[in-house]
N, C-alpha and C positions, 0 to 999 in steps of 0.2 A: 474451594477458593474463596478468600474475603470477599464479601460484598462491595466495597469501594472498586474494584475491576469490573463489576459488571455495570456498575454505574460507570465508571468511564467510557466501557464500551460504548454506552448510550449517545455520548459525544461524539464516538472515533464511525460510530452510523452516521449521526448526523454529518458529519466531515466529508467521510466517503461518499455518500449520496451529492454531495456538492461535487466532489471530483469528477465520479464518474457519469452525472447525471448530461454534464454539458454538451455530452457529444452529441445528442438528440434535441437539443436545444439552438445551437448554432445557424442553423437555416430559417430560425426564427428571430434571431435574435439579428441577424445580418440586414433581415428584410424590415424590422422595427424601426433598426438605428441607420438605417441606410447605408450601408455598407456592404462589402463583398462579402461570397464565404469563406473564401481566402483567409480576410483580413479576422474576421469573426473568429477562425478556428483560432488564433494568436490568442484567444484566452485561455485555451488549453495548454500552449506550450508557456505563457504567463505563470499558471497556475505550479506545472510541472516543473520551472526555473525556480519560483520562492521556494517552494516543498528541498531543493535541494540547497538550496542557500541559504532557507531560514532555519533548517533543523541543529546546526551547528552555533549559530550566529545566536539564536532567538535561546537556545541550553546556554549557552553564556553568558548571558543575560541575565536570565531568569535565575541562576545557579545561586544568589544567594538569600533567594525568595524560596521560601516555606515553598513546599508543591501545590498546596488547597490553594494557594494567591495568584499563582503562575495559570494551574491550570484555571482558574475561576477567570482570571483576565482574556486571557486566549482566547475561550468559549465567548466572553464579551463582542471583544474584537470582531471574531470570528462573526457573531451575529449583525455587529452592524454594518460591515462591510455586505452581509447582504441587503439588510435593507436599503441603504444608501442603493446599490447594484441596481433593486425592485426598482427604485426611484428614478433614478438618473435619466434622461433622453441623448446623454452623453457616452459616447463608446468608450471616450477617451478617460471618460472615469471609473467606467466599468472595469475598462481596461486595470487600474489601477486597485480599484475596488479587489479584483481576482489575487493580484499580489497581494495586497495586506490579506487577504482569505488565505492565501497558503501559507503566508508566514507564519500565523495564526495557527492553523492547522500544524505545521512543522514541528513549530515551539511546542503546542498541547501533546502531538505523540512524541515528540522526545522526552519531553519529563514526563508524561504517563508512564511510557518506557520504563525510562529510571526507578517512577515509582513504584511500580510492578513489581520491581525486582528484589524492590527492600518489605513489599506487602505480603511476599512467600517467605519461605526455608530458602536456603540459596542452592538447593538441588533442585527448585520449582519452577523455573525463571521460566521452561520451556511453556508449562502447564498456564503460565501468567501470561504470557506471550499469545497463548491461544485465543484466552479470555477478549484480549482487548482487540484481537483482528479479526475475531468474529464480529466485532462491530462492522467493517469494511466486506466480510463476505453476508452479511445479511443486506449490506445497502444494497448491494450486487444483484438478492434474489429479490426482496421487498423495494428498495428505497429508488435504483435507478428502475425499475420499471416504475413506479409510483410517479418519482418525478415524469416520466414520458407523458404519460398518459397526464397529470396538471398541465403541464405545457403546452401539451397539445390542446386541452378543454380551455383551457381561463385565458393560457399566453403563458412567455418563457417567463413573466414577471413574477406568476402568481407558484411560480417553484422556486424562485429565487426567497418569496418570502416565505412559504414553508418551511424550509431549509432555516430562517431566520427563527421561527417560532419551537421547531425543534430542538434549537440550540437551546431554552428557558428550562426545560425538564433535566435538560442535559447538565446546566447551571446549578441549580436548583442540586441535582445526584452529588458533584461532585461540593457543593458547600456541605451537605449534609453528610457525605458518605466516606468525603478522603481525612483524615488526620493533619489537624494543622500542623504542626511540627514538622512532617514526613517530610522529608527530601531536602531540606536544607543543608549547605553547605557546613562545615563545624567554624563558627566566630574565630576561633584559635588558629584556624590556619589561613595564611596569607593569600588574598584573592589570586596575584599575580603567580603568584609561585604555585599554588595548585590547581591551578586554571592551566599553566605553564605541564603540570607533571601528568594530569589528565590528558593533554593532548599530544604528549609526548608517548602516549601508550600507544597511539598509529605508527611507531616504530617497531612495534611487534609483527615479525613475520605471523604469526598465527592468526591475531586479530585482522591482518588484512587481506588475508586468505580471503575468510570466511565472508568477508566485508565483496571480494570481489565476488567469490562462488553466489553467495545469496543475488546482487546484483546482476549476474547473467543468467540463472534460474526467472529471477522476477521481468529482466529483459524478454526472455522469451515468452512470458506468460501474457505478460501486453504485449508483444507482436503480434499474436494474432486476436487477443480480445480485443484490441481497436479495431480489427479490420475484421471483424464476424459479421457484421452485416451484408456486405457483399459475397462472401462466400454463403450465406444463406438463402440467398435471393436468385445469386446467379449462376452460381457452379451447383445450388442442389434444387433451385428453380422452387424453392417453397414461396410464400406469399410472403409479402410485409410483416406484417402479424405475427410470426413464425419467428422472427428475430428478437421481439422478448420474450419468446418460450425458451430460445437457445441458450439467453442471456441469464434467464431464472434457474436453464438446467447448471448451469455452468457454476451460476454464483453457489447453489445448492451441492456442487461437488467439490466448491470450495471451504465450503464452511466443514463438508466433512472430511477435507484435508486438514485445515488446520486442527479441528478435531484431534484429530491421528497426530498430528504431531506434536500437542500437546502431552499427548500420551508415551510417545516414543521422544520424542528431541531432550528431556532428562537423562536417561536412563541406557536408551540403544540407537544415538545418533549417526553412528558410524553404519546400521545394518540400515536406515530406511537412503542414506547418500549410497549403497551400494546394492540395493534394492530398487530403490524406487527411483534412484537415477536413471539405470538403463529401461525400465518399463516405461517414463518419459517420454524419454527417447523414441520409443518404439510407438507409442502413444503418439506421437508427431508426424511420423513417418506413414504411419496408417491414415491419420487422417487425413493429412496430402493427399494421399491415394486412394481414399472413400469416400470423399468428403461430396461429391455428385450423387452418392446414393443416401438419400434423406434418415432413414433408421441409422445408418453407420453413423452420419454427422452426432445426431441428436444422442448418440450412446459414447461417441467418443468425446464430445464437447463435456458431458459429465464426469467421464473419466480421466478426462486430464485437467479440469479445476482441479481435482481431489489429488492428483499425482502434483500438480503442480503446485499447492500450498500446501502440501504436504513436505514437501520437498523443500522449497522455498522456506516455510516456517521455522523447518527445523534449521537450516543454516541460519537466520535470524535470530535464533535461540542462542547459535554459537558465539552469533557476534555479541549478545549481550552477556551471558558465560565469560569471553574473551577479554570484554571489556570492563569487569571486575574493578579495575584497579582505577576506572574513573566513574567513580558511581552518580555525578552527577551529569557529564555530556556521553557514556554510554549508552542514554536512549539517541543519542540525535546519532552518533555513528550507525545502529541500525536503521533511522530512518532517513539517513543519507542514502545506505545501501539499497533500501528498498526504493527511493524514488529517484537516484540512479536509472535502475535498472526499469522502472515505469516511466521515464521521459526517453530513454533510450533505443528501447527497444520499439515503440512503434515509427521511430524516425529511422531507423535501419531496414524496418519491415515497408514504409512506405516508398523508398527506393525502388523498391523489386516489384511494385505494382506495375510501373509500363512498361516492364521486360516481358520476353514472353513467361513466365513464373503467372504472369496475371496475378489473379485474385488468392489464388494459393501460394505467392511467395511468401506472405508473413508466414503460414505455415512452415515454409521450410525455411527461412528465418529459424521461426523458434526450434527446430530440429538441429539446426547448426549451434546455436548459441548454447544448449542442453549436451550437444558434443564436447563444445572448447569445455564447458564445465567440467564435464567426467571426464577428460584427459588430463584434466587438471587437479579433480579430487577422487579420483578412484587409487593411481599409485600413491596418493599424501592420506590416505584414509587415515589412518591411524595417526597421523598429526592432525589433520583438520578435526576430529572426533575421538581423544584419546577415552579410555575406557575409567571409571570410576576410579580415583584413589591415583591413576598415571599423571607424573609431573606433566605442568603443562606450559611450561616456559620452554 
């Protein structure tokens, strides 16, 4: 794989460690700014709104900027919206602050996306795809426990500027690493009119297959990562402490999903959706119901990162395959799909906390929403994943 991917990565770490890192943060951040935890967790679902609004909106944008410009700004962006964040005594800027961070974030993995996809063979998209979301499953095993434990030592302030200083390397990679030229739109064709034909490719049954399948695979996978803390504490009675071991085994099975489906989502996408869809499944269903005996937890938390971006990935891969014929806002439809299905899914899973489901609803949450999936792509196999060389209109 080109090196300009793994230098992106380096960004798409930094990003996701700002995602993910907040939920450990909020109880400090509530009692700084004076405010409820209610009100404080609103920067999660803040964060989780731009990521879905800005990855369409901000690829539109940007579509007739060189890709090294777009993504160079983004990372900018991205950085001063934290330190502003570090600074502020204000929630209500904070507040703000999170939005322009996701939009920022949004914009940089849509056109990364994109870019990715003209930086391979165009049989490699999947391979490329893997590259740049192992940025997001290393934040998971490194970046959000790191930020925990800053936060916890210095203050949520002194992670918010971490996150800020990380972004310069990140800068720095993609000035030197990405291709000015790469990803711009062609001068010769008319903005409106193939801005217009690009988005008219969401009229393809196929592309939004894939777009929904990816989305409730990723629904499920944050249903229950949001809520792993109380199933680790309370239904398997481990300690505090125990819940970034869970977190590191988790993101650690994730990086080896996407792995795998870098490797498979080119070439045999249709065998790991008919594969490793129902081991999912099954994967969810067990740990509902072992999830009290500590060894099961800690064995199944691994094995269903790796099922679940693995799985996840490769529909991801489809949508950008699918989306071919808009090569410049194709990255922001998969990461619409993707954060869809991350703002989604733990607001479904949070529902089923004061039933009696307790602490294990999100689990079967994600057990249901890995159902509606394979009901939906197991009889369309062979059109959501047709085989090398098969039309795919």
């Amino acid at each position: 794989m080109p090196l300009p991917l793994y230098l992106l990565a380096v960004a798409v770490f930094a990003m996701g460690t700002s995602e993910f890192m907040l939920a450990g943060l909020v109880p400090d951040i509530a009692t700084s700014l004076d405010v409820s935890v209610g009100a404080a967790g609103l920067l999660t679902s803040a964060f989780a709104v731009g990521m879905i609004v800005g990855a369409p909106l901000m690829a539109a944008l940007a579509r007739r900027w060189p890709a090294r410009a777009s993504l160079l700004g983004f990372v900018l962006v991205f950085a001063v919206a934290h330190v502003v964040g570090a600074l502020t005594a204000s929630f209500v800027v904070l507040l703000v602050t999170r939005v322009i961070a996701a939009l920022a974030n949004a914009g940089f993995l849509a056109v990364a996306l994109s870019t990715a996809a003209t930086l391979v063979a165009s049989d490699q998209k999947g391979r490329a795809l893997a590259v740049l979301l192992s940025g997001t499953t290393v934040a998971t095993i490194a970046g959000v426990p790191g930020g925990a434990v800053l936060g916890a030592v210095f203050g949520w302030r002194a992670a918010f500027a971490a996150i800020a200083l990380l972004c310069l390397p990140a800068a720095f990679g993609v000035l030197k690493g990405v291709p000015a030229r790469v990803g711009k739109a062609p001068r010769d064709t008319p903005a409106g009119s193939s801005l217009r034909n690009e988005i008219a490719q969401l009229a393809i049954p196929r592309l939004v297959l894939v777009m929904l399948l990816g989305a409730l695979v990723n629904a499920a996978t944050f249903a229950t990562f949001t809520f792993l803390a109380p199933i680790v504490t309370d239904t398997a009675g481990l300690g505090e402490l125990w819940v970034s071991v869970v977190l590191v085994l988790f993101g650690a099975g994730s990086f080896v999903g996407v792995t795998l489906a870098g490797r498979l989502a080119d070439e045999r996408p249709g065998i790991v959706i008919a594969v490793g869809g129902p081991l999912l499944l099954l994967g969810w269903v067990a740990l509902a119901t072992l999830a009290a005996q500590p060894v099961a937890l800690l064995l199944l938390v691994s094995v269903q990162g790796t099922l679940s971006f693995a799985l996840g990935g490769t529909l991801i891969a489809r949508v950008l395959y699918e989306a071919a014929g808009a090569p410049t806002m194709g990255g922001s439809y998969a990461t619409a799909a993707l954060n869809i299905g991350a703002a989604g899914g733990p607001l479904v899973a949070a529902a089923t906390l004061g039933t009696d489901a307790g602490d294990l609803g999100p689990v079967w949450v994600s057990g249901l929403l890995v159902t509606v999936a394979l009901l939906i792509a197991l009889p369309l196999r062979r059109f959501v994943a047709p085989r090398a060389g098969q039309a795919v209109r």
